[in-house]
N, C-alpha and C positions, 0 to 999 in steps of 0.2 A: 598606396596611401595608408596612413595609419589605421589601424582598424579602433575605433571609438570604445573607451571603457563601460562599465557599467554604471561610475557615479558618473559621468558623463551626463548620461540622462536624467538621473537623480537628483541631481544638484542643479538643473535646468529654471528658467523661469516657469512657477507654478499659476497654469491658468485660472483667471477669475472663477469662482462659484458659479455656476447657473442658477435662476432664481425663478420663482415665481412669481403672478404677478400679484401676490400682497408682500416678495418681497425674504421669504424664505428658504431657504437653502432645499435645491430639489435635484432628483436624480434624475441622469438624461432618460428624454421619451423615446419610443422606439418605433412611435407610428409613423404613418409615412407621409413625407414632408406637402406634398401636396394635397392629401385629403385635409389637411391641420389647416392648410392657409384654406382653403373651402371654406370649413369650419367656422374659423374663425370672422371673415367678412363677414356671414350671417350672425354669427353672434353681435360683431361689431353693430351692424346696422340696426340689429333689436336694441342695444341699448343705446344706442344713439336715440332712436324713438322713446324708449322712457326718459332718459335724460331731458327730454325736449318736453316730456308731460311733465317733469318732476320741476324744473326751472319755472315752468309757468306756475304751477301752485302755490310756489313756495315766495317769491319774487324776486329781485336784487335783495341780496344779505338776507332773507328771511322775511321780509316787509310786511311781504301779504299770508304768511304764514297763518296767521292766527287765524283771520277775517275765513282765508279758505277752510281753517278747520271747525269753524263755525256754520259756516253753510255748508258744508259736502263732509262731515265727520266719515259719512260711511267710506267715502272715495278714500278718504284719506287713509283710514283702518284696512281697506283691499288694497290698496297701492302698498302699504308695508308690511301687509303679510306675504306679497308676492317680491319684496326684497326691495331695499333703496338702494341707487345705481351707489358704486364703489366711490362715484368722483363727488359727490352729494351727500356720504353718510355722515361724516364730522360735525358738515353743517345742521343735518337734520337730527343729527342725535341731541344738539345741542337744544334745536327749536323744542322738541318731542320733552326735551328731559328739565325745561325750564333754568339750566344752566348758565343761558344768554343773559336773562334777567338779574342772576345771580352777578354775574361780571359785570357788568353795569354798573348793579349797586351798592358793588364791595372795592372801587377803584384803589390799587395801590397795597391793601389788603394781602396778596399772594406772596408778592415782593416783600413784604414786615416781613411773614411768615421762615419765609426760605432764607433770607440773608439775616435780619436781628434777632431772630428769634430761636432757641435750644432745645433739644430733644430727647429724652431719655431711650428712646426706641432708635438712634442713629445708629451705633454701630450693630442691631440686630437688621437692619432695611440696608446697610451694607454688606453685609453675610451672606442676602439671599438676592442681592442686585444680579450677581451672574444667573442664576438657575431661572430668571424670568426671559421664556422664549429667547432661549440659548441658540440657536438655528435660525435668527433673523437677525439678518444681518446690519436691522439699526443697533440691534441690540448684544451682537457680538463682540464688539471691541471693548478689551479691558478700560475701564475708566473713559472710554469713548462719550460720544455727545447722546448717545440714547441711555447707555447708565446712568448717566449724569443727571439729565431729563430726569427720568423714573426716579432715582434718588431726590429731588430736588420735592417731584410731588407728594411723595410715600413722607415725607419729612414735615412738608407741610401741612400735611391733612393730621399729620402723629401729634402737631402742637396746635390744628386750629381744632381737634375734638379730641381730647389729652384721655375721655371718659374709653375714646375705642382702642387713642394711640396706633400701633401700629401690628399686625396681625397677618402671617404668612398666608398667602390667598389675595392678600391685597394686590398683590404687585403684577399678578396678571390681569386685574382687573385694571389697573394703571398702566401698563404696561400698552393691554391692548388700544387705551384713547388715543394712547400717545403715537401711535401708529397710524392718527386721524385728523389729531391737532394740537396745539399748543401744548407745553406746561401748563399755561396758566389755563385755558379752555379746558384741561382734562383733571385738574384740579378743580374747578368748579362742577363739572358733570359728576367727580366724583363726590362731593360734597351736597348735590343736586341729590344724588341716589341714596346715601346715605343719611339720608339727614331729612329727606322727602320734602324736596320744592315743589312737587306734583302729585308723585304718589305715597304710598303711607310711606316712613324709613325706612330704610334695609339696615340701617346698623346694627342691629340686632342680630346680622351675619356674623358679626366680629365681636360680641360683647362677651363678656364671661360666660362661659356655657352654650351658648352659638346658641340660641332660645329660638331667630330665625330660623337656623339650618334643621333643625326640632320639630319645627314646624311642617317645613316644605317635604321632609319627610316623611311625615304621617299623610300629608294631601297628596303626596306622588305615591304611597301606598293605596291609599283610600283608591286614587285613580287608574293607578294599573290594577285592581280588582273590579273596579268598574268599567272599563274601556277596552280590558286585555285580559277577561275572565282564563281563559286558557293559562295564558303564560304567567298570573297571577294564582292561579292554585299550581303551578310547577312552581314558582318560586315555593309556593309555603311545601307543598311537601320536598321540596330539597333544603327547607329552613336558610331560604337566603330573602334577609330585609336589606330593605331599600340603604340602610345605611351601611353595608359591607361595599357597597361600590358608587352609591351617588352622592355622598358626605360632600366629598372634591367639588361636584359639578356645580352644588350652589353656595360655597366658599368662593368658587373662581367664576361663578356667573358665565361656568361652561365656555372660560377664555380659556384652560385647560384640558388637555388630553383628548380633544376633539377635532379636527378636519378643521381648518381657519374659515374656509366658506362656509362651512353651518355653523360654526360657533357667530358669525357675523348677522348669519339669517334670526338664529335665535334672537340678539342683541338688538337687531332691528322690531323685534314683536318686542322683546321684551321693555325696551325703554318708552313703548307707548302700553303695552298695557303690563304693567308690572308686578300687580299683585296678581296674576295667574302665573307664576313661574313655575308653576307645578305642573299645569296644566300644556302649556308650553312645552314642560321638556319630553311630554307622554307622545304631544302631538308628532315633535322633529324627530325626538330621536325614533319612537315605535311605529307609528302609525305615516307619518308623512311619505 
C-alpha cells in the first residue's frame, strides 16, 4: 500500500476548537477523565441548588424582583457577592442595573438608532470590532453575527450620547453583554451604566480626560495603602502607581486581561453596588 504523504495530513479536515464553558477557545486538559466527571456532578448539583434559590427570588421574567429586594436587600447583596448562576446573569444584570425599565420606556428607540441614524465614530468601532475577545468564538468570524451585534451597539450608544461618542474600552464592555443578551438589552444596560439609571454615571470613564478613571485611581490607591499596607509601601518604594497597570481595568470594567470567571464575579458586585469599584477590585483581585 501506498505509503501516505505529509500534506496528506496537513491538508485533512481540521477539527473544531474545544471551548469553554463561557465559550472561548481553550487548550486540551490533561486531568483525568474520570476524577473531571466526579467533579463536575457535584458542581452540577450545587448550582442546580442556587438556581432553584435564584428562580424563586427573582420570579417569572423578574416580577418579583423588586418586592424581594425590598424586603430581604441583605439576601439579596449575599447571594451576589457569592456569584449569580451563569444561566440567570443577563436576566439579573438587567434587574440589578435598571436596564429593563429603560426598554420599556424607550420602545423602538434602539432600532432609530442603529438603522436611520449616522455616526462619526463608525469607521473607528470598525477598526477595533476584531481586537474585542478575539478567542471567543461569537466573536471570531470576520464580519460574522457577533461583530455585527457589537458594531450595531458601540454605533448606537456613539449617536444616542454623541457628548461620549465612541471610546476604545468600550467594546469590551459591549462586547461582554453581548455574551448574555440582546443587542438591544445590552444597549440599554449599557446606557443604564453610563448614564446612571441606578447608580451615579460612569460616563465619565469615557469623557475627555477619563476624569472617572482619575478618580478610581486615587480610591484604589488610597485603598491598597489601607487594606494592603505591605505591598502598598513596596509599590511606593519601587515608584509604581496604580495607573502604570490598572488604567485598562476600569476603561474595560475588568471585561479585559482578566480570567472570564472573575471578570464575571466582579460584574455581578459591581452592577449592584457600583460606586465601590475601587473597592471591589482591592477585594477580588488582592485579598479575595
Amino acid at each position: 500500500m501506498e505509503k501516505k504523504k505529509m500534506d496528506d495530513y496537513e491538508t485533512g479536515p481540521v477539527p473544531p476548537p474545544r471551548v469553554d464553558r463561557f465559550g472561548f477557545v481553550k487548550q486540551e486538559l490533561n486531568s483525568p477523565e474520570g476524577l473531571a466527571r466526579s467533579r463536575s456532578a457535584i458542581v452540577y448539583e450545587r448550582e442546580e441548588r442556587r438556581v432553584r434559590k435564584w428562580r424563586k427570588m427573582i420570579g417569572v421574567g423578574g416580577s418579583d424582583w423588586k418586592h424581594y429586594v425590598r424586603r430581604k436587600p441583605h439576601v439579596v447583596k449575599r447571594r451576589i457577592r457569592k456569584g449569580i448562576p451563569d444561566c440567570l446573569r443577563g436576566l439579573v444584570w438587567q434587574l440589578i442595573s435598571g436596564s429593563r425599565d429603560l426598554l420599556l420606556m424607550n420602545p423602538g428607540v434602539y432600532e432609530q438608532l442603529v438603522i436611520y441614524e449616522t455616526s462619526a465614530s463608525e469607521l473607528d468601532i470598525i477598526r477595533d470590532i476584531s481586537r474585542t475577545f478575539p478567542s471567543h468564538v461569537f466573536f471570531q468570524q470576520r464580519h460574522g453575527p457577533g461583530q455585527r451585534s457589537l458594531y450595531n451597539v458601540l454605533k448606537a450608544y456613539s449617536v444616542y450620547d454623541r457628548d461620549v461618542g465612541y471610546v476604545q474600552g468600550m467594546g469590551f464592555v459591549a462586547g461582554l453583554l453581548l455574551l448574555y443578551m440582546s443587542e438591544e438589552d445590552a444597549f440599554w444596560l449599557l446606557v443604564a451604566l453610563l448614564k446612571g439609571a441606578v447608580h451615579a454615571p460612569m460616563e465619565g470613564l469615557y469623557l475627555v480626560g477619563l476624569p472617572l478613571v482619575q478618580q478610581y485611581l486615587y480610591q484604589f490607591d488610597q485603598l491598597m495603602r489601607e487594606q494592603l499596607p505591605k505591598l502598598g509601601e513596596h509599590f511606593t518604594r519601587e515608584m509604581i502607581n496604580p495607573s502604570m497597570y490598572s488604567s485598562q481595568w476600569f476603561i474595560t470594567v475588568f471585561s479585559y486581561s482578566f480570567p472570564f470567571h472573575l471578570a464575571l464575579r466582579i460584574w455581578d458586585v459591581f452592577l449592584y453596588e457600583v460606586s465601590d469599584l475601587p473597592f471591589i477590585a482591592v477585594h477580588f483581585l488582592f485579598i479575595h
